[in-house]
Every structure is written in structure tokens, then in C-alpha cells.
C-alpha positions as CSV (number, residue, x, y, z in Angstrom):
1,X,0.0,0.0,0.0
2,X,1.1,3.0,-0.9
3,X,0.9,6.5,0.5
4,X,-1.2,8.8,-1.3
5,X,1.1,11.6,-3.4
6,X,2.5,14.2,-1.0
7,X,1.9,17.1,-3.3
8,X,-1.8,16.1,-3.8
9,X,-1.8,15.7,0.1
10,X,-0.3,19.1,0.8
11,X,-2.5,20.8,-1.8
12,X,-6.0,19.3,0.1
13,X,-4.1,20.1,4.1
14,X,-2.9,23.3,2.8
15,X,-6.9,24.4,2.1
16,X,-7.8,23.6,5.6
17,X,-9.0,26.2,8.1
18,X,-6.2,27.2,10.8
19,X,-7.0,26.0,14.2
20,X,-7.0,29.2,16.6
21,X,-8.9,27.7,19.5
22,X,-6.0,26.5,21.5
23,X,-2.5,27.8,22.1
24,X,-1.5,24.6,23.6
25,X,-0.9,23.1,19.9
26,X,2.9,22.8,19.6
27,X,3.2,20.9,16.5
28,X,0.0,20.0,14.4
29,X,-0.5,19.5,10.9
30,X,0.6,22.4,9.3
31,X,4.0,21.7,9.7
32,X,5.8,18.2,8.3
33,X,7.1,16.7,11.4
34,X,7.0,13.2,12.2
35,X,4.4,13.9,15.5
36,X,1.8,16.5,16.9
37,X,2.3,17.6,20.0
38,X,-0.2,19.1,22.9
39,X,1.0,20.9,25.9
40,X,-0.3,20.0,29.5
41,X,1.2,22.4,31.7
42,X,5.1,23.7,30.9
43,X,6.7,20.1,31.8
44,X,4.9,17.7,30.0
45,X,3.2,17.3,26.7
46,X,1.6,14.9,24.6
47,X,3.2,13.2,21.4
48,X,1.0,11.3,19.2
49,X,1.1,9.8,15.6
50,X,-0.7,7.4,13.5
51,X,0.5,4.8,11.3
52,X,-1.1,1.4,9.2
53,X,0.4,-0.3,6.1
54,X,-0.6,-3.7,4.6
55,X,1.6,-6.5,4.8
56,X,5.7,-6.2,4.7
57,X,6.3,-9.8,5.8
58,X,5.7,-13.0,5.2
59,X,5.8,-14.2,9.3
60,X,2.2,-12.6,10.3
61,X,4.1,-11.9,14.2
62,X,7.0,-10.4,12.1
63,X,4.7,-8.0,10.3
64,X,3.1,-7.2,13.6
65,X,6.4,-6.2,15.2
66,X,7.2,-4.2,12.3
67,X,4.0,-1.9,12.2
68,X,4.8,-1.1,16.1
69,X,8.1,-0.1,15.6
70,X,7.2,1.6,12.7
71,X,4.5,4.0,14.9
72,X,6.9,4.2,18.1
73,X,9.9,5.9,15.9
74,X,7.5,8.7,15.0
75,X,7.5,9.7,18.7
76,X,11.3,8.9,19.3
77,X,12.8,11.2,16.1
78,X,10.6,13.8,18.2
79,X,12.4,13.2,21.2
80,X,9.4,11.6,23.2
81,X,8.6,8.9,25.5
82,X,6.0,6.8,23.9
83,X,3.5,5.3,27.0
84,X,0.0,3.9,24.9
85,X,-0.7,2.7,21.8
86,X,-4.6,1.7,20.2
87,X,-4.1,-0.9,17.6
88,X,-5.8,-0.1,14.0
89,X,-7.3,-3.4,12.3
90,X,-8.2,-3.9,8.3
91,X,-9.5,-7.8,8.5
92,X,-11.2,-9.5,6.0
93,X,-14.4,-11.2,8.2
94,X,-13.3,-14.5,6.5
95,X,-9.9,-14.6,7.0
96,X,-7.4,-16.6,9.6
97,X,-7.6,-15.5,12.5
98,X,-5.1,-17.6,13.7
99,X,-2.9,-14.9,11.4
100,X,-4.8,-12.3,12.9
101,X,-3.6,-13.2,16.6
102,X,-0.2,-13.9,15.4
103,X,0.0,-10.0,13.9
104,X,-1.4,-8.6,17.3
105,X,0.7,-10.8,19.1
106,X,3.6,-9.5,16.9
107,X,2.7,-5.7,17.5
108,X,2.3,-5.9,21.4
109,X,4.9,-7.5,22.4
110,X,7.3,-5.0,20.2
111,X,5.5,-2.7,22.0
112,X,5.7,-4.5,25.4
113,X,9.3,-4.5,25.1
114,X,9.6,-0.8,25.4
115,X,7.2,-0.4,28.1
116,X,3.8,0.9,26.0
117,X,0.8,-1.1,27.0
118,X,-1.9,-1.6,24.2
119,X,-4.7,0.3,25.8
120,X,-7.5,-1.5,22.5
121,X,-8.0,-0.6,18.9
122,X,-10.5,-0.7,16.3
123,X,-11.1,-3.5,13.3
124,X,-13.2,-2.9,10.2
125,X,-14.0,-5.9,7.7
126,X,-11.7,-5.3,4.3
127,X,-10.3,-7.6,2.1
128,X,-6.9,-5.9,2.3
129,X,-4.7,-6.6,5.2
130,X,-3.5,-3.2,7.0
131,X,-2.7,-2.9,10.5
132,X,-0.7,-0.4,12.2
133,X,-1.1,1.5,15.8
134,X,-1.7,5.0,17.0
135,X,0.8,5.7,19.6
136,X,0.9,8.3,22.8
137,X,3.8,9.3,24.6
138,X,5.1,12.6,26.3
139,X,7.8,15.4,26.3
140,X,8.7,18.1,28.1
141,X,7.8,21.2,25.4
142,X,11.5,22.6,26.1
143,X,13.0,19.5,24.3
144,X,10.9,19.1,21.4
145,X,13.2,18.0,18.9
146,X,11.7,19.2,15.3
147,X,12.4,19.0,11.8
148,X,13.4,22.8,11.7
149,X,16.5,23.2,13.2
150,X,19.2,22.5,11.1
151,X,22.1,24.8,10.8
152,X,24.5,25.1,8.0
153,X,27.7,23.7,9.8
154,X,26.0,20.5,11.1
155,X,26.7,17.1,10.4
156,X,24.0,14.8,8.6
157,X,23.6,11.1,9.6
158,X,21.5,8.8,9.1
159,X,21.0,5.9,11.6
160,X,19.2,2.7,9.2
161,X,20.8,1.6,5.3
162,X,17.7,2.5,3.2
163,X,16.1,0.1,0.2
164,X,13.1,-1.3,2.3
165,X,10.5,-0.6,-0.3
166,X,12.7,-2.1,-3.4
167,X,13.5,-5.2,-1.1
168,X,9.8,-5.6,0.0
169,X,8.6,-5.0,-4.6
170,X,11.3,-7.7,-4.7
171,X,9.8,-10.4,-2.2
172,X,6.1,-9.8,-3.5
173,X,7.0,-10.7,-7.3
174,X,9.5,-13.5,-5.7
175,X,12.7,-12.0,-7.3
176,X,14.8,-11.1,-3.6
177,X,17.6,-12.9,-2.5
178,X,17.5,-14.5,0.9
179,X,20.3,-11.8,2.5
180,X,18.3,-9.0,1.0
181,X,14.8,-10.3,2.8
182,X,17.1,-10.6,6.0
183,X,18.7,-7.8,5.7
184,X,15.0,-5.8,5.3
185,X,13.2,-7.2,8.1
186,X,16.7,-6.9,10.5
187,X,16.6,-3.2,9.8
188,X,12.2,-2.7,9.7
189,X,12.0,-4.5,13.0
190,X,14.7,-2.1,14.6
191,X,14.0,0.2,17.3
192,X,15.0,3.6,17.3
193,X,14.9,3.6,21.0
194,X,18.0,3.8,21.4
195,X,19.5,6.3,18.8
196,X,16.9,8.5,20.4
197,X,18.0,8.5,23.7
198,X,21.5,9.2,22.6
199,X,20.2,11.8,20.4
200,X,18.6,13.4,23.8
201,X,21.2,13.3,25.8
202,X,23.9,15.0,23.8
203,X,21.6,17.4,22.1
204,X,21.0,17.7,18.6
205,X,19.7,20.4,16.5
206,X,17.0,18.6,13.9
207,X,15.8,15.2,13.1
208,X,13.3,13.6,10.8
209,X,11.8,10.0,10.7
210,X,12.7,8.0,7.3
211,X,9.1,6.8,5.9
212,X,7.3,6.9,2.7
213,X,8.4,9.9,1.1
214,X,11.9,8.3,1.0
215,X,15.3,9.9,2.4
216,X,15.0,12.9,-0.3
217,X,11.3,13.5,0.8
218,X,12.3,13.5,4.2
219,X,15.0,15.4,3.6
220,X,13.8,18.5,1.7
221,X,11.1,18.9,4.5
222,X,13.8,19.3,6.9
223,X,15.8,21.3,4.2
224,X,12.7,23.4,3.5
225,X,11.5,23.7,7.1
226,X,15.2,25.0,8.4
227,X,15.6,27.1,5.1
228,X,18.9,25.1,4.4
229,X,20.8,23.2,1.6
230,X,21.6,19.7,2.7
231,X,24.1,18.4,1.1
232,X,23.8,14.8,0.4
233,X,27.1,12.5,-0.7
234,X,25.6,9.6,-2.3
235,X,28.7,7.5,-1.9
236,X,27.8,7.3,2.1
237,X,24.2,6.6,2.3
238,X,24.3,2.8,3.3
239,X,22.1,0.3,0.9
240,X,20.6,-2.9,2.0
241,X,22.2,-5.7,-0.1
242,X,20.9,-6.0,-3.9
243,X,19.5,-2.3,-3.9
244,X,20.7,-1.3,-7.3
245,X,20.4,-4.3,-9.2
246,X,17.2,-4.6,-8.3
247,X,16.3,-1.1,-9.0
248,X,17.6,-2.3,-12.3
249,X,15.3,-5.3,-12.6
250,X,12.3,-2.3,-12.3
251,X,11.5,-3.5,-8.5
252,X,9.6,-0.1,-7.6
253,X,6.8,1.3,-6.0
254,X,4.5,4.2,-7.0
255,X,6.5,6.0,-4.1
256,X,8.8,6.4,-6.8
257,X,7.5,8.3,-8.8
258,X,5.0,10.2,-6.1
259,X,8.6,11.5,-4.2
260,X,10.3,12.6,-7.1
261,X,6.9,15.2,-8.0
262,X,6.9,16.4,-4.2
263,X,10.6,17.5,-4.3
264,X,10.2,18.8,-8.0
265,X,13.1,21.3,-9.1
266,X,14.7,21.7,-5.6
267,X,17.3,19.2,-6.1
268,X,20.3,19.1,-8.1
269,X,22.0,16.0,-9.1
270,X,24.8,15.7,-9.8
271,X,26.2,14.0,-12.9
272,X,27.9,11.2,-11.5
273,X,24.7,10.0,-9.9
274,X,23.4,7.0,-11.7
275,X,19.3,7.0,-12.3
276,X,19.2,3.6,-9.8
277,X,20.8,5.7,-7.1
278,X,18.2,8.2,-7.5
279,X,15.7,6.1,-7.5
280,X,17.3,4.1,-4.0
281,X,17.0,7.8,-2.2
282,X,13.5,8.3,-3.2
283,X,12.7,4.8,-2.4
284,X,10.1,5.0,0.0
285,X,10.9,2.7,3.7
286,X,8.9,1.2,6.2
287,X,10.5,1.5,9.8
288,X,13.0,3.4,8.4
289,X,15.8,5.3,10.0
290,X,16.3,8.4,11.5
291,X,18.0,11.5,9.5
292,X,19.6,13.6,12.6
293,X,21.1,17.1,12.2
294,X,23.8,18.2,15.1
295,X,27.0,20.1,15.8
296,X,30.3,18.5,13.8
297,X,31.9,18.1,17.8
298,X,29.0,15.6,18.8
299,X,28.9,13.7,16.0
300,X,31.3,11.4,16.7
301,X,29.9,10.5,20.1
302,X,26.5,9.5,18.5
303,X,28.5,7.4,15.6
304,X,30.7,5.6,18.2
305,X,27.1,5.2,20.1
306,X,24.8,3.8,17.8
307,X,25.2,0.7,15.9
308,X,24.7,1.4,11.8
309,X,24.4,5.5,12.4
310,X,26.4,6.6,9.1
311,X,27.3,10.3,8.1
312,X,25.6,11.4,4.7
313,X,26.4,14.5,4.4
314,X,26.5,18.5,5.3
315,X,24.5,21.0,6.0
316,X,24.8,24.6,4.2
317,X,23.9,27.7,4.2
318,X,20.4,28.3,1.2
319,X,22.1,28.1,-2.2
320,X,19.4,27.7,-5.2
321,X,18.1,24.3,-4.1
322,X,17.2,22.7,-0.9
323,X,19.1,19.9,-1.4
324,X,22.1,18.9,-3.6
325,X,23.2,14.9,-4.2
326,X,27.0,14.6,-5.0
């Protein structure tokens, strides 16, 4: 399943009515971040996101575990605690439900395992498989970590390899190798837990949750959002195994070509970068990593910190285009 086109999305959000009835809205809709968030009282806030996809695993408890991390790094690349989560079921009224236990039984423990209790969901009857959670946590409004921050000087890295979406075209039409299907569901059923508590206690400037609109989509909302250039070298953005040759063998999603409309004419590529690795940064990914902006002095303390945390790139002072792929 596929998202639906960011720039048809932004077009129908950006006609909605501003929301002046409460002051307490931190973060809401009108921005691109990865959360909203709703202040309390001036130490604690409310985080909460939304997330469902149809099936990205074969293993029903696999796919489970994967749509609950997938919802709990939304509130982590904010900097949040995540505490409840409701459970959102698409069933089909005559399906296993055998399966069905094995996906919830997936989901909660993930969940379990960083202390969020499954408070109950909803189900509706489809013949399409899609399950995901909504997920609430808290953070003290002084530490809201946004996609807005980033300041020419920092240091970009990136803390998951990216391909998820060619890997998971790949398994549907049979055609991925058995490293490349491990490799996937290693990295979707990884926590960012851990990179965000890191990325908390040393302080970093931006950060952005790697989904659907691929690294680049990601990326030129926090390019856009911190009026930046990122500066992206292509060379150090890690791949899962078989990436490119599959991207040869035409292993893509509509994300594809959806991600490459949203970021239009504010990219520059250059030359050297072949059409599969363009197509690899605008893959979209499930559970994907975070893209963290910070001081050049902390960086290596995060790197030597976090298992798989790479450095892409740069960020610069707004040159011509938001973002610019060496």
C-alpha cells in the first residue's frame, strides 16, 4: 500500500482552516514533522502519531512487530517517550484469525518490550490486510526535537541503510535474495529507542523520521522547514544488499515516482549519480531510519554510540536548491 502523493496531500491540508482555538498546539498538521504535539502544563506534553500499512512480511508476528516499531519511531525522532498505543485493524471477516492473533501478538509484544501497554484498537471488515497503531507518549515542550532546526555547519547522519521498499517490490514478485529479505526485516524491526536516547542526551539540533516519502522526501522537509541546503554525498548513504540491481530489474513502487513530484526542481543532481541511485534515495521505507542534524563536535559521540548510524552529508547555508546529491 502505498501512501497517497505528497503534493496532492499538501494541496487538500494546505486548504484547511487554521486551528486558533488552543494555544497549547505545539506541532500539528501544518507543519511536516514526524508527531503532533499538545502541551499540558510547561513540563509535559503529549506526542501522538498514526501509522497502518498492509503486509511487509511474510511471518504474520514479524509484520506485527514491524508496524509497532514503525509507529513508536514517530515519537522517538521527536524526542518523546511513547507510553500507549490503540491498535488499527483492516481484517477481512473471512480470514485466519489464527494470522490475525499472530500479527497482534507481533505488535504488542514489540511494543511490550519498550514499556507501551496496548490500551485497545479498532477492526473494520476489508479484504486488504492493513494494521498499524496510534501511539501516545510525552515530552517536556523545552526539548521538542523538530524538523526545523538545522544549521549550516552540522553534520547529517543517518541511523538505518535505506532500500526497504525495493527489497519488499522484490519479495512480492518473488525475485529477492535471501540476504536481501534478512537484511529488510533486521533493519524494519529495529527500534529507534536507542538512537533517540542518545540523540537526547547529547543534544541535537533537527531530526526527521525516514518513511514513505523516501530519504530525499524527508529530507527536503527538513531542508525546507530550516531554510537550508543539505548536502547529500551519495557515496555514504548505506544500501541494503541487492538495492541497485534490483532497481535495475524495475523493482519499484509508486512511491517512486510520487517523491520525485513532491521534491520537484529543488534538487540538483549531480552528474555522477546514476538513475538507480536516484531512485534508492527516493525509495520509499517502512520503519526506516532516523536523519539527525547536530554540531560536527558531537557527531562522533553519536556514531561511536549507535550501531549502523552513518554520516551522509552537510548542511549549508540556502544556495538555489534545498538539497544537492553529490
Amino acid at each position: 500500500m502505498a501512501k497517497l502523493a505528497p503534493r496532492d496531500l499538501a494541496q487538500v491540508l494546505g486548504k484547511l482552516p487554521k486551528q486558533n482555538f488552543s494555544q497549547d498546539v505545539l506541532v500539528g498538521y501544518e507543519t511536516s514533522d514526524d508527531a503532533g504535539v499538545f502541551k499540558l502544563n510547561e513540563e509535559t506534553a503529549l506526542v501522538q502519531t498514526v501509522d497502518f500499512f498492509t503486509p511487509v512480511a511474510d511471518e504474520p508476528e514479524i509484520y506485527g512487530r514491524i508496524a509497532a516499531v514503525n509507529s513508536l519511531n514517530d515519537i522517538y525522532a521527536m524526542g518523546g517517550t511513547p507510553l500507549t498505543a490503540l491498535s488499527i485493524v483492516c481484517y477481512p471477516q473471512k480470514g485466519d484469525w489464527e494470522v490475525l492473533g499472530e500479527i497482534l501478538e507481533g505488535g504488542q509484544k514489540a511494543l511490550n518490550e519498550e514499556n507501551v501497554v496496548v490500551l485497545g484498537g479498532h477492526s473494520v471488515d476489508d479484504r486488504e490486510i492493513k494494521f498499524g497503531y496510534s501511539v501516545t507518549g510525552v515530552i517536556n515542550p523545552k526539548n521538542i526535537i523538530k524538523n526545523s532546526g538545522a544549521k549550516s555547519g552540522d553534520i547529517l547522519i543517518l541511523t538505518k541503510p535505506i532500500g526497504t521498499g525495493v527489497i519488499n517490490t522484490a519479495i512480492k514478485f518473488e525475485n529477492a535474495s535471501e540476504s536481501a529479505t534478512n537484511a529488510a526485516l533486521k533493519t524494519m524491526t529495529k527500534s529507534a529507542q536507542e538512537a533517540s536516547k542518545i540523540m537526547q542526551e547529547i543534544g541535537v539540533n533537527s531530526c526527521t523520521d525516514i518513511t514513505g516519502f523516501g530519504l530525499l522526501g524527508h529530507a527536503f522537509e527538513m531542508a525546507k522547514a530550516s531554510c537550508v541546503t543539505l548536502k547529500i554525498e551519495s557515496e555514504n548513504v548505506p544500501l541494503l544488499p541487492d538495492v541497485l540491481k534490483l532497481i535495475e530489474q524495475k523493482m519499484l513502487t509508486r512511491g517512486d515516482k510520487n517523491n520525485r513530484e513532491y521534491v520537484g526542481e529543488t534538487i540538483k543532481f549531480h552528474r555522477n549519480i546514476t538513475k538507480e541511485m536516484q531512485s534508492a534515495l527516493f525509495d520509499p521505507q517502512t520503519a526506516g531510519g532516523l536523519l539527525i542534524s547536530l554540531d560536527e563536535n558531537k557527531a562522533e559521540r553519536f556514531l561511536n554510540e549507535v550501531a549502523d548510524a552513518k554520516i551522509i552529508g552537510t548542511v549549508r547555508t540556502f544556495k538555489k536548491v534545498l538539497i544537492e546529491v553529490k
